[in-house]
TORKOLTOR-485322 format. One record per residue (C-alpha): residue in three letters; x, y, z. Coordinates in nm, 2 decimals. Layout:
<vexbas>
VEXBA  residu      px      py      pz
VEXBA     Ala       X       Y       Z
...
</vexbas>
This chain:
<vexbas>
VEXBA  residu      px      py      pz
VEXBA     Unk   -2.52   -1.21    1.98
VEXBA     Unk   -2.62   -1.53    1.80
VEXBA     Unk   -2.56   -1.87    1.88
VEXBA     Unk   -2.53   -2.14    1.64
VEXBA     Unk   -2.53   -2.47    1.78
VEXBA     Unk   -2.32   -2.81    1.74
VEXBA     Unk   -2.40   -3.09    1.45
VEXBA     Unk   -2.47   -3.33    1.79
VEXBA     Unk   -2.72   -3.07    1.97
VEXBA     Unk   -2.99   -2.77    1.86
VEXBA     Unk   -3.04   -2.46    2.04
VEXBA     Unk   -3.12   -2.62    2.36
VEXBA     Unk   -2.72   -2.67    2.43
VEXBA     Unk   -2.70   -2.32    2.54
VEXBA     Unk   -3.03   -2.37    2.82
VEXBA     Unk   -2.76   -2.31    3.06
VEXBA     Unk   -2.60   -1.98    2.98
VEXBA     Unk   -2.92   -1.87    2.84
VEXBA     Unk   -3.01   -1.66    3.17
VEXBA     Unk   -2.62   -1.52    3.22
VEXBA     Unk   -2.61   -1.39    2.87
VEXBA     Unk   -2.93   -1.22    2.83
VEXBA     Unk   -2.87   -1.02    3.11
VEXBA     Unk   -2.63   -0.78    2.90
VEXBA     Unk   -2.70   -0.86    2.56
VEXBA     Unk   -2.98   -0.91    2.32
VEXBA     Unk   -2.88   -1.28    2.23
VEXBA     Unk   -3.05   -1.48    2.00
VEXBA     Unk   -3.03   -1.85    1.90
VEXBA     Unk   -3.19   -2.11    1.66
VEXBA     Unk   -3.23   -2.44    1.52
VEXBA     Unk   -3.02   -2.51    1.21
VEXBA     Unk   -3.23   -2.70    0.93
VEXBA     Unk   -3.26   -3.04    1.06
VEXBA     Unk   -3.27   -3.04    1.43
VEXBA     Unk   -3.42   -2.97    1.71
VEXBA     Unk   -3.78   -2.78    1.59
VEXBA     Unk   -3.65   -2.68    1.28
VEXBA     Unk   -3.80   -2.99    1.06
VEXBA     Unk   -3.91   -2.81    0.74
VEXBA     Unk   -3.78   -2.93    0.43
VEXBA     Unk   -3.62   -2.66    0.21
VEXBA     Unk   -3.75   -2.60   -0.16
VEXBA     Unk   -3.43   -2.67   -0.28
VEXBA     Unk   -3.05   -2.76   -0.17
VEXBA     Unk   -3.02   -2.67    0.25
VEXBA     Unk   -2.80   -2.41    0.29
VEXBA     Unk   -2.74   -2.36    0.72
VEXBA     Unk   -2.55   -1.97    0.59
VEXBA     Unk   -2.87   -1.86    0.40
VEXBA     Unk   -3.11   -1.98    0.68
VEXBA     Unk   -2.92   -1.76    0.93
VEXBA     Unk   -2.89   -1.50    0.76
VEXBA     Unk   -3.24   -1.51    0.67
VEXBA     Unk   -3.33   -1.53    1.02
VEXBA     Unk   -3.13   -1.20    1.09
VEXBA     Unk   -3.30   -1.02    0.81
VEXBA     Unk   -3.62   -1.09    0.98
VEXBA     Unk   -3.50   -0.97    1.31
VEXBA     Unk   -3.40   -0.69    1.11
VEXBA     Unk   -3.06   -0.78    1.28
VEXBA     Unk   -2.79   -0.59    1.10
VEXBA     Unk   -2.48   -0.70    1.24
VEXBA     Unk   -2.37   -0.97    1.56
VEXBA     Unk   -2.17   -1.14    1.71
VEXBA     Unk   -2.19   -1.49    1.64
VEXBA     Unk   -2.12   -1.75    1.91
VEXBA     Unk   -2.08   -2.12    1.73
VEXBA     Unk   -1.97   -2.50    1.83
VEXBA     Unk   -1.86   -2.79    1.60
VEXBA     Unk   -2.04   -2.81    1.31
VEXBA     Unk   -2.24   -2.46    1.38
VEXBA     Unk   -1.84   -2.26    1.37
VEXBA     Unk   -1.87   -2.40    1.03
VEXBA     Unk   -2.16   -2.22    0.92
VEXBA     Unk   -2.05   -1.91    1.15
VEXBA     Unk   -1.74   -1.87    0.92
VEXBA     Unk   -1.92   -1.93    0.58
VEXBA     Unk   -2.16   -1.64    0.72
VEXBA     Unk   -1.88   -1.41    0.79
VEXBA     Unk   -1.74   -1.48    0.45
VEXBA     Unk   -2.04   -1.43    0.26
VEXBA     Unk   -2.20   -1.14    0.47
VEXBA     Unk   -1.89   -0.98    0.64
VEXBA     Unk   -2.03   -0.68    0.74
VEXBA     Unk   -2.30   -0.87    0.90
VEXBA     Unk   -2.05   -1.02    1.15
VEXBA     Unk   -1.87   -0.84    1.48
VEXBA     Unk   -1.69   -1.10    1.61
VEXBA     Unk   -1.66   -1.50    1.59
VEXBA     Unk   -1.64   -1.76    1.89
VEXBA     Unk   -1.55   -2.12    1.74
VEXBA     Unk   -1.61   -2.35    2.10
VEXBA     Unk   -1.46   -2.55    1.88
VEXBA     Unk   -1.44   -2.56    1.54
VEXBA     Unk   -1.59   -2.87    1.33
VEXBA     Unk   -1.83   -2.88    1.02
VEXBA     Unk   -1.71   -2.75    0.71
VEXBA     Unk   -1.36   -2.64    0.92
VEXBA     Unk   -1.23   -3.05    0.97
VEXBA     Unk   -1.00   -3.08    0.70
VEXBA     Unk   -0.81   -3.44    0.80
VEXBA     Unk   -1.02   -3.78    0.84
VEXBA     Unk   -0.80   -3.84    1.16
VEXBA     Unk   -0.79   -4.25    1.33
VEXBA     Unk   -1.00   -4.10    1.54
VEXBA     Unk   -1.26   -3.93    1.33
VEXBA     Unk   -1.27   -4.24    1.12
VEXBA     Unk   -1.34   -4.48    1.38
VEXBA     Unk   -1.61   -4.29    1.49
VEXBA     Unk   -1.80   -4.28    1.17
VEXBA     Unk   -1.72   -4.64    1.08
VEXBA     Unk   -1.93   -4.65    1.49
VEXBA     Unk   -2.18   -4.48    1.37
VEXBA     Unk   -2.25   -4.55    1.01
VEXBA     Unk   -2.25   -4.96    1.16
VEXBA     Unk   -2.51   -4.85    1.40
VEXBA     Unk   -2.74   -4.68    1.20
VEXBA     Unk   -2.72   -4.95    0.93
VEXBA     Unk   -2.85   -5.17    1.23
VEXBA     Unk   -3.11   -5.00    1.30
VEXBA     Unk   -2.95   -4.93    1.65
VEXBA     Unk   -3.07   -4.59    1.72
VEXBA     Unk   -2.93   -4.61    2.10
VEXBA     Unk   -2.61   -4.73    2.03
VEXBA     Unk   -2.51   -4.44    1.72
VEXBA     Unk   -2.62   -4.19    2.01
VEXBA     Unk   -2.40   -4.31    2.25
VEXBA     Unk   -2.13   -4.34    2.03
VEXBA     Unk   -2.17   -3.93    1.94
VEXBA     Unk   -2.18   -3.92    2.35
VEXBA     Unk   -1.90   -4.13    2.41
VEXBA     Unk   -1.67   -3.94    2.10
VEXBA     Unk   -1.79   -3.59    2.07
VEXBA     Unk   -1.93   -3.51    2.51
VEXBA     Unk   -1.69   -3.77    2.66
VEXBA     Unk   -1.38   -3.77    2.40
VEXBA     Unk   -1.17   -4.07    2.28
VEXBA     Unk   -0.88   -4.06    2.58
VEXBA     Unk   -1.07   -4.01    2.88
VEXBA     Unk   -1.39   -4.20    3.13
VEXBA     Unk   -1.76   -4.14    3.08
VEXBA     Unk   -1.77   -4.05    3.49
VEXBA     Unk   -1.56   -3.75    3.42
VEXBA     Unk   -1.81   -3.55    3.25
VEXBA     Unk   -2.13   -3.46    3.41
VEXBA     Unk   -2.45   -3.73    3.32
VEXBA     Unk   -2.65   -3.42    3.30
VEXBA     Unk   -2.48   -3.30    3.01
VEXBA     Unk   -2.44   -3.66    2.85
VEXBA     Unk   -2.82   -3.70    2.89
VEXBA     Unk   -2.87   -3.38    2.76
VEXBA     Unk   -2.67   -3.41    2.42
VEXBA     Unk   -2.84   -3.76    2.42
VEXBA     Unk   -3.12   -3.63    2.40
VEXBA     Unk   -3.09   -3.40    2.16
VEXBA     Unk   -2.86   -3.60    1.97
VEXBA     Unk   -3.17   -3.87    1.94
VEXBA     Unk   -3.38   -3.59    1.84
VEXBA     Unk   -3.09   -3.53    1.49
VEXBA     Unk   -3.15   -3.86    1.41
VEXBA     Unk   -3.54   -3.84    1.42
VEXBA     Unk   -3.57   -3.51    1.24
VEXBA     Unk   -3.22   -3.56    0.97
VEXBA     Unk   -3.37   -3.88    0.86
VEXBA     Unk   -3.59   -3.68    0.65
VEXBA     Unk   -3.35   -3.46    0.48
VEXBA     Unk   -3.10   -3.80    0.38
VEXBA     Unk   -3.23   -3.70    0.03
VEXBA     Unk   -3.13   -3.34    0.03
VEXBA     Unk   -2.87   -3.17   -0.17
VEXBA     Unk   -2.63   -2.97    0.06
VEXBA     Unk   -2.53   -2.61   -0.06
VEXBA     Unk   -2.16   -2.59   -0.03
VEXBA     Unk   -1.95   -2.28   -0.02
VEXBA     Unk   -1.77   -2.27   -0.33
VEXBA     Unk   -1.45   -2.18   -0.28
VEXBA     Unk   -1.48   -2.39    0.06
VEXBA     Unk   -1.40   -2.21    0.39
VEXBA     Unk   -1.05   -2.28    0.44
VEXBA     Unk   -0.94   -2.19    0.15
VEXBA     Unk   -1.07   -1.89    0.23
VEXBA     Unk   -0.98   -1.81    0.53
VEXBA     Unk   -0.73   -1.47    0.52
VEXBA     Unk   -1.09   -1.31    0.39
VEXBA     Unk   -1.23   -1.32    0.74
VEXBA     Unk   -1.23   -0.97    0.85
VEXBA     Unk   -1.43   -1.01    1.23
VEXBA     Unk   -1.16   -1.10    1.48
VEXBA     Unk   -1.21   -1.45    1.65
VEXBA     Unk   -1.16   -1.68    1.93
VEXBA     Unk   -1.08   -2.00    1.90
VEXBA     Unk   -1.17   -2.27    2.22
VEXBA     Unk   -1.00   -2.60    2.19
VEXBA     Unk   -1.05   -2.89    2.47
VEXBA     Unk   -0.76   -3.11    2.54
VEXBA     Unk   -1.00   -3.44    2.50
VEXBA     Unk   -1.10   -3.35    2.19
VEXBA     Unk   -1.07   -3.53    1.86
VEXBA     Unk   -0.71   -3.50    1.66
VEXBA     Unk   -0.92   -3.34    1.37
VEXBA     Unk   -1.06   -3.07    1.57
VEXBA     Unk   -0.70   -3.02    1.68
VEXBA     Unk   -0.59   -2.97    1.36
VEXBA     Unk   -0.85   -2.76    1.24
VEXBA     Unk   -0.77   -2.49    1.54
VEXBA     Unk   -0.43   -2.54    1.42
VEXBA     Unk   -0.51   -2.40    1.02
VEXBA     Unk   -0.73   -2.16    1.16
VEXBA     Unk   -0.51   -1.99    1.41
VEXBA     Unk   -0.24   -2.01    1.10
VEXBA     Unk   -0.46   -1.86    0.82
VEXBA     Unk   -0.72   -1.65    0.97
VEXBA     Unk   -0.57   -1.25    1.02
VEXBA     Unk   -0.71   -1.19    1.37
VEXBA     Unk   -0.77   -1.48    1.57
VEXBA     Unk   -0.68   -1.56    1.98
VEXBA     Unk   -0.63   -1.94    2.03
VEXBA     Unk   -0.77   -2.05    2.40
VEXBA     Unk   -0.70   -2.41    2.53
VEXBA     Unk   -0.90   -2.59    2.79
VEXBA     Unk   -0.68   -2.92    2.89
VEXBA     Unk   -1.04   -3.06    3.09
VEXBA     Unk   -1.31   -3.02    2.80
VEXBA     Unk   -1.37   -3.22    2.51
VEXBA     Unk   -1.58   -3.07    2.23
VEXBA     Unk   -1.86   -2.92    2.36
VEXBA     Unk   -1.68   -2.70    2.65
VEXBA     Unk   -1.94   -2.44    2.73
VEXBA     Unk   -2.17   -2.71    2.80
VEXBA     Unk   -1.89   -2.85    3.03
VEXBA     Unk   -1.79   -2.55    3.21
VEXBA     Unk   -2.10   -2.30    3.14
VEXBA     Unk   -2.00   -2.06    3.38
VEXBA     Unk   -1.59   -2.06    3.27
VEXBA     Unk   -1.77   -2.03    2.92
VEXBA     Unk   -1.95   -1.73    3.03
VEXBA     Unk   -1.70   -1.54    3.18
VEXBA     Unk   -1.48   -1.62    2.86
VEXBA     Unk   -1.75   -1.55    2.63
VEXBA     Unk   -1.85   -1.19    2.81
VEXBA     Unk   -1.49   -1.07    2.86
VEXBA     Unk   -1.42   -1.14    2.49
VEXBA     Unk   -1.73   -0.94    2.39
VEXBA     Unk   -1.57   -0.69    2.63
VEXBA     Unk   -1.30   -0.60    2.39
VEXBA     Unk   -1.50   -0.58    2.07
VEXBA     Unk   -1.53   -0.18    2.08
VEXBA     Unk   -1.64   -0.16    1.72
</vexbas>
């Protein structure tokens, strides 16, 4: 399996399934472009589908099951699209990225948060307003969720910031026609995780995906917000292992 990781973390979000899953499988997982270790520039427009499937052609990988959160089930769908036969199975814990179609309240008063932040210069304050949206959510306390995990996305979060500054120059490679409008095309069956503290737009992304995409199981955590299996790694585990369960193809 593969694991694609959220626009607020790298590969380090999955340190603690890491051990559970590679007991059974052969699991692999990366930086996207931009965080985390991957800080290389790209000779042209950064394109998150190519890199991965780059990195499975080098693995000599031929087909996976892709594992993906936020912005990362994004780039899982646009791989499944372009490479479908590369693709077993999808997990979107939740879906983000290219998948938000609506600029919510809530979505927009985070990036007016942000984007005031950053124009400051305030590097700790647009991290803990990614913690406080994206790991805490908008309707609930920071002292429900683990500080572990809030430090953790902090940190990695920070680390975004350091290494995306560098690519603010860089043309993105969008998939033309764009995901959802795409979405009866996916062929791989997939699960869809939603926390009930998420943001309205994630809702309504799991919402056009469960109605447009032709095999898809919709699962709904009422005490997550966006970034469950960092929340509840072993709940996410057992989800994640039974689901691979009943891929027989």
């Amino acid at each position: 399996m593969l694991l694609v990781h959220a626009g607020v973390a790298d590969r380090g979000m999955w340190d603690s399934l890491w051990d559970s899953l590679i007991r059974t499988h052969d699991v692999i997982r990366l930086d996207l472009r931009g965080f985390g270790g991957s800080d290389r520039l790209p000779d042209g427009p950064v394109s998150h589908r190519a890199d991965v499937l780059g990195l499975l052609d080098e693995l000599g990988v031929d087909r996976c099951h892709v594992v993906a959160a936020s912005m990362g089930s994004g780039v899982a769908v646009e791989v499944a699209l372009t490479a479908p036969d590369r693709v077993r199975s999808l997990v979107l814990a939740p879906p983000g990225g290219s998948l938000l179609a609506v600029r919510t309240p809530d979505l927009a008063a985070f990036g007016q948060a942000e984007d005031a932040a950053l124009a400051a210069g305030n590097l700790d304050a647009a991290v803990a307003v990614n913690v406080d949206t994206w790991v805490v959510g908008p309707r609930r306390d920071a002292d429900a969720v683990d500080p572990e995990v809030r430090d953790a996305v902090a940190r990695m979060q920070r680390r975004a910031f350091e290494v995306g500054a560098a690519f603010d120059d860089v043309e993105e490679d969008e998939l033309d026609p764009p995901a959802l409008d795409r979405l009866a095309e996916v062929r791989a069956p997939v699960l869809v995780l939603l926390g009930g503290f998420d943001l309205e737009t994630t809702r309504d992304a799991t919402e056009r995906l469960v109605a447009g995409l032709p095999d898809v199981r919709r699962v709904d955590w009422e005490d997550a917000a966006h970034l469950p299996s960092m929340e509840h790694p072993e709940r996410f585990t057992d989800l994640l292992l039974d689901w691979l369960g009943q891929q027989t193809d």
